[in-house]
Residue frames as qw, qx, qy, qz and C-alpha x, y, z in Angstrom:
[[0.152, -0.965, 0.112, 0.185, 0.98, -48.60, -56.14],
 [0.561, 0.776, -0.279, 0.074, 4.20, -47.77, -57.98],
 [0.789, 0.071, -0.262, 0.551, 7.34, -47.83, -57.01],
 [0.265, 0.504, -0.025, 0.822, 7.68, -44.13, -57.03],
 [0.574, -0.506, -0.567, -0.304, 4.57, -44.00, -54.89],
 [0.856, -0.365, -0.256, 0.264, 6.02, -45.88, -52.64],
 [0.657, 0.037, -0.235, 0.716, 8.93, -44.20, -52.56],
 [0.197, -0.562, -0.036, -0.802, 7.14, -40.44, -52.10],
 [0.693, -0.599, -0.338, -0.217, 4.87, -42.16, -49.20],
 [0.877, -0.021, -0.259, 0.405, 7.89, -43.43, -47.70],
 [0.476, 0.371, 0.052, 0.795, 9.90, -40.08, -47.97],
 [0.327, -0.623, -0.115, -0.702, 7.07, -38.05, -46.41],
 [0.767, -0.581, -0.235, 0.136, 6.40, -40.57, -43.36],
 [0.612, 0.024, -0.224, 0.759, 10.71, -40.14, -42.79],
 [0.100, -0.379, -0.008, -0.920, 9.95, -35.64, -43.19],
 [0.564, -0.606, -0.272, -0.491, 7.00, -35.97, -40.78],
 [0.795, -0.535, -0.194, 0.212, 8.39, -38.03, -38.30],
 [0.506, 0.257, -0.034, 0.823, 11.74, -35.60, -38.39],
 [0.115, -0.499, -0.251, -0.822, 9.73, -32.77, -37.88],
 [0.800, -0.591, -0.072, -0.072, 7.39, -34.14, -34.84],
 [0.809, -0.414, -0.245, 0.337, 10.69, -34.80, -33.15],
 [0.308, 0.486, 0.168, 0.800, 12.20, -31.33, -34.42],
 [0.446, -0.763, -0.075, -0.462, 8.91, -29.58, -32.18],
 [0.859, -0.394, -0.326, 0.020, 10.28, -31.78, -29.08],
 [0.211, -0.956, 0.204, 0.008, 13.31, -29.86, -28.95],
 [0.785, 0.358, -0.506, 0.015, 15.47, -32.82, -29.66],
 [0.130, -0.363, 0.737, -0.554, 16.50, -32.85, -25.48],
 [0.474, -0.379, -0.786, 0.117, 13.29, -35.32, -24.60],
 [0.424, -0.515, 0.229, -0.709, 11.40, -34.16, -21.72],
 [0.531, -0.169, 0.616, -0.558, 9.86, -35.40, -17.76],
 [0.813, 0.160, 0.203, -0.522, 7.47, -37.11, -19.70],
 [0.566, 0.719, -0.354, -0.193, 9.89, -38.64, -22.12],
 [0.718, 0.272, -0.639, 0.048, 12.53, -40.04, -20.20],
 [0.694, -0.451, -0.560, -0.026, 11.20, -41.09, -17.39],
 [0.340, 0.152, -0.395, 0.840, 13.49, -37.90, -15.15],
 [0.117, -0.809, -0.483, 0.314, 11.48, -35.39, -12.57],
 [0.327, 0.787, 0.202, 0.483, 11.37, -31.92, -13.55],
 [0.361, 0.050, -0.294, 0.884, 13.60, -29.11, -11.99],
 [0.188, -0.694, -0.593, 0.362, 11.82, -27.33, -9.50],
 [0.332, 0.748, 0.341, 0.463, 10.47, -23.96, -11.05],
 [0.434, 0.220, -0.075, 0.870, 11.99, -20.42, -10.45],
 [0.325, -0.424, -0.301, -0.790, 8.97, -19.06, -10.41],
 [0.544, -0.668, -0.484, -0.149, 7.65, -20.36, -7.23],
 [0.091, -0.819, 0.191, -0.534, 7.43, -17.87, -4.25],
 [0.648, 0.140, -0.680, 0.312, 9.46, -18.34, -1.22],
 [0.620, -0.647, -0.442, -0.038, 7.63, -18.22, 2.16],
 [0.160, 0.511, -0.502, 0.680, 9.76, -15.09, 3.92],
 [0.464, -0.341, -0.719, 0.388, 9.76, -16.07, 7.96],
 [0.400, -0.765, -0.378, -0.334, 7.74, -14.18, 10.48],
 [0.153, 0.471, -0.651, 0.576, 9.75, -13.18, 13.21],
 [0.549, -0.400, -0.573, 0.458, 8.65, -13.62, 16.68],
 [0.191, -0.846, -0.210, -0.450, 6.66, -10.60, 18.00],
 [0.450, 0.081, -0.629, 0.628, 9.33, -9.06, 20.69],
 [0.311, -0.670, -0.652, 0.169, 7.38, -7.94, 24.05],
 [0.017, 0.817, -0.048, 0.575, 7.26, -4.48, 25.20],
 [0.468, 0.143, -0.721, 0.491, 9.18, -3.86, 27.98],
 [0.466, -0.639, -0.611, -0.027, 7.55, -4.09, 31.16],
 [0.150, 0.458, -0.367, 0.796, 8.07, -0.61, 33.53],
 [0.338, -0.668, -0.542, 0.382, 6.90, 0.10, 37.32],
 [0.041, -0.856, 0.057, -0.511, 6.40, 3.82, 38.06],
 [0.446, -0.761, 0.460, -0.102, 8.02, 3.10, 41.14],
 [0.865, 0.136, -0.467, -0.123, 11.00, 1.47, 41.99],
 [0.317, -0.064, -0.615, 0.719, 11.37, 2.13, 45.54],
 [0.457, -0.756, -0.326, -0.335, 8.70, 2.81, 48.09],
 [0.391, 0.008, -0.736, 0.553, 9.92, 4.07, 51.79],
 [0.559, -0.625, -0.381, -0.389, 7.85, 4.61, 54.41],
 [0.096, 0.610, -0.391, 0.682, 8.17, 6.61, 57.65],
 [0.386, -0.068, 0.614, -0.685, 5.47, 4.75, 59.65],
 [0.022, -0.187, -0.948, -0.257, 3.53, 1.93, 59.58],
 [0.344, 0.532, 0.574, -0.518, -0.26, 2.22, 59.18],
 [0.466, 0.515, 0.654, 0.299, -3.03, 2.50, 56.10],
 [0.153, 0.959, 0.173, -0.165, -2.58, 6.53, 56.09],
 [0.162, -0.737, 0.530, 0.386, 1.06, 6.15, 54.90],
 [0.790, 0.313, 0.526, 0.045, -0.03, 3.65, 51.86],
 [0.209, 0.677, -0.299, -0.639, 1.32, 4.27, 48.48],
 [0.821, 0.451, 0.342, -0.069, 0.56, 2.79, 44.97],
 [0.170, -0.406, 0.660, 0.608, 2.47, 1.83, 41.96],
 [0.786, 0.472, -0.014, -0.399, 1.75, 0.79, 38.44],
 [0.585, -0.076, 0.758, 0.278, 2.92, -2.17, 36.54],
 [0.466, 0.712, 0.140, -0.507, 2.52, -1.52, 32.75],
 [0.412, -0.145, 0.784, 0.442, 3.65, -3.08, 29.60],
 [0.415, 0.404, -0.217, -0.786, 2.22, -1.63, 26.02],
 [0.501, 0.287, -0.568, -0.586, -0.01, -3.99, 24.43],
 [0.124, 0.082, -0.941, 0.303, 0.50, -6.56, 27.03],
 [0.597, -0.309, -0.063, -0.738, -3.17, -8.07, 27.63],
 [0.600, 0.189, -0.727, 0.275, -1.59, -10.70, 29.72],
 [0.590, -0.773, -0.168, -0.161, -1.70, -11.25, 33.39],
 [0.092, 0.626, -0.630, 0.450, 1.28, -9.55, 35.83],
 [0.824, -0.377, -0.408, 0.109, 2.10, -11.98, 38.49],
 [0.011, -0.693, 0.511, -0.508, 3.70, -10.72, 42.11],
 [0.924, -0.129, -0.288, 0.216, 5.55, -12.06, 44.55],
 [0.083, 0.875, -0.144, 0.454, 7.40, -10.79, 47.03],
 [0.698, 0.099, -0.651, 0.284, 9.85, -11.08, 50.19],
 [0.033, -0.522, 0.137, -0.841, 7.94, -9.35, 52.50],
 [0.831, -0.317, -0.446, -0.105, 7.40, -11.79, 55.13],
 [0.359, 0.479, -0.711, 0.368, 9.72, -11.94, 57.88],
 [0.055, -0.068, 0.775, -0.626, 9.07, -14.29, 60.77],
 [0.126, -0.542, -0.804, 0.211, 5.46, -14.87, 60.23],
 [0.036, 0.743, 0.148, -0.652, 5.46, -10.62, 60.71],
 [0.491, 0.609, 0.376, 0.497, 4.75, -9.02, 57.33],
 [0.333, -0.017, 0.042, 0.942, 6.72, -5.74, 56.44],
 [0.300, 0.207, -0.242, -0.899, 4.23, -4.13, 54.03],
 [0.585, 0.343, 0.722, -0.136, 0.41, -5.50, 52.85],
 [0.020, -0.156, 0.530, 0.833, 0.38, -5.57, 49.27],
 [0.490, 0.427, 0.753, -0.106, -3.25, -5.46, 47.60],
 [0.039, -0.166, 0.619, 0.767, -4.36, -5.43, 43.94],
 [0.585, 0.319, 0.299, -0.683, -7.93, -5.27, 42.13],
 [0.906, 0.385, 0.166, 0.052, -6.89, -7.21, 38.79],
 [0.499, -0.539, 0.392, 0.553, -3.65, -7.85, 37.59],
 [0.727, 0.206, 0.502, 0.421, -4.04, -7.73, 34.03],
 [0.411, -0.208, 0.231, 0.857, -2.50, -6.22, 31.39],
 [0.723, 0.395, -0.167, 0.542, -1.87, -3.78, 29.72],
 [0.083, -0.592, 0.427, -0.678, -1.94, -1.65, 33.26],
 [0.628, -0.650, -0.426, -0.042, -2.44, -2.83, 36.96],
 [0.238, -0.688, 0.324, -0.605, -2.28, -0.64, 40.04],
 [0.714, -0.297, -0.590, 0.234, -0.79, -2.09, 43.37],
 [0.213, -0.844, 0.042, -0.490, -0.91, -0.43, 46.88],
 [0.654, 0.114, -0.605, 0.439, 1.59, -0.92, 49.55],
 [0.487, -0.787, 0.013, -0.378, 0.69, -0.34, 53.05],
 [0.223, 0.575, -0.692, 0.375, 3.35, -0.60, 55.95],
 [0.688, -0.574, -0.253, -0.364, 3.13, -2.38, 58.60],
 [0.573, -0.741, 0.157, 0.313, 6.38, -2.75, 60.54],
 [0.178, -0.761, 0.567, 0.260, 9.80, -1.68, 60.45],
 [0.727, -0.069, 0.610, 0.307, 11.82, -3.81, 57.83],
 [0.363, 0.493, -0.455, -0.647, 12.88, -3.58, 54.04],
 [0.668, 0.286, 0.687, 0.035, 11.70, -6.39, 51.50],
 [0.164, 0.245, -0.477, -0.828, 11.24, -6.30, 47.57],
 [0.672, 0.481, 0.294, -0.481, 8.03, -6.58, 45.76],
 [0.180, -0.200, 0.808, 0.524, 8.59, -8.78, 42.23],
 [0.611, 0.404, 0.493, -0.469, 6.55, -8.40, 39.50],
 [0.245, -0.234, 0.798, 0.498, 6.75, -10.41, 36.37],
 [0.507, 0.350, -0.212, -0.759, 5.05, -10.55, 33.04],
 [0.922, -0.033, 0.374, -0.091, 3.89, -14.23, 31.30],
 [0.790, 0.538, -0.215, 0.202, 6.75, -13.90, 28.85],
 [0.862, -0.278, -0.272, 0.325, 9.27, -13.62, 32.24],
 [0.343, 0.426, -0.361, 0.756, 10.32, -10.30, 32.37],
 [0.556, -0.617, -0.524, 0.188, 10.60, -9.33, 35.78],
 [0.221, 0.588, -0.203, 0.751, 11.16, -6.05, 37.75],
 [0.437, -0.035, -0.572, 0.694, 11.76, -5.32, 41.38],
 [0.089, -0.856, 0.042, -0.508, 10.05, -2.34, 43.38],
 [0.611, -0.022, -0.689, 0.389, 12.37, -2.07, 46.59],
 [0.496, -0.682, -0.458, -0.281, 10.72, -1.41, 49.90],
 [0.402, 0.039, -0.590, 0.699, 11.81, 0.16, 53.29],
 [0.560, -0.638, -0.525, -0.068, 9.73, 0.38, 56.27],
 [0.338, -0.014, -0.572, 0.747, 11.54, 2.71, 59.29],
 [0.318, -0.695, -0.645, -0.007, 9.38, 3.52, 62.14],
 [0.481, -0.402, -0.157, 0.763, 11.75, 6.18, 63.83],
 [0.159, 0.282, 0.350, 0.879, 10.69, 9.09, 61.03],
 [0.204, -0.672, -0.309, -0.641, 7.76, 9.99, 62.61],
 [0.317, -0.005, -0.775, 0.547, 7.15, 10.79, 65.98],
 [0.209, -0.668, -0.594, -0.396, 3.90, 11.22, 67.71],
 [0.224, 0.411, -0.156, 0.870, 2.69, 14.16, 69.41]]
């Protein structure tokens, strides 16, 4: 081979290898020098979920009195909360002495309705508490007075 050849071969390898590093952008890449790539624009960011607030819990009552004790002067309430398929819990301070005020009975507490029935039984006041499983709680207050009726 010639000189000249040589000197064409030569000349071309240089123009090729120019060229291949020309495509490369002439910055290198990840792959290149040995960096991490920048974390893409393009991926989506996970928006948060809130936390599902509760509905608020209501009583149709929130006061019962009662003129006279016995099961013909009973009266019912409702506990209710919209969506709520939870159980209501009660509790109450209608005890006194061993002597209950008022009996309180209930067929099922759960949600999203339950019916409770309050029946006197002596003279006194107390509150009924009923409360949901996420802790709200609401009151029904109670009064008992024997003196309202009088028999005949």
């Amino acid at each position: 081979m010639t000189l000249l050849a040589r000197l064409c071969v030569l000349l071309a390898s240089v123009t090729f290898a120019a060229a291949l590093t020309a495509c490369g952008g002439g910055g290198g890449s990840a792959a290149t020098t040995g960096g991490t790539l920048p974390p893409s624009s393009s991926t989506p960011v996970p928006t948060p979920i809130p936390s599902p607030t509760p509905a608020t819990l209501l009583l149709s009552a929130t006061a019962l009195n009662f003129l006279a004790p016995g099961t013909a002067y009973g009266q019912t309430f409702t506990a209710s909360e919209s969506g709520y398929n939870g159980t209501f819990s009660e509790s109450d301070t209608c005890t006194t002495n061993g002597t209950g005020i008022v009996g309180i009975a209930f067929a099922a507490q759960t949600g999203p309705s339950a019916s409770y029935t309050v029946t006197p039984i002596s003279a006194g006041s107390c509150a009924i508490i009923i409360t949901d499983a996420s802790g709200q709680r609401k009151n029904v207050n109670i009064i008992v007075t024997t003196t309202g009726i009088q028999g005949q």
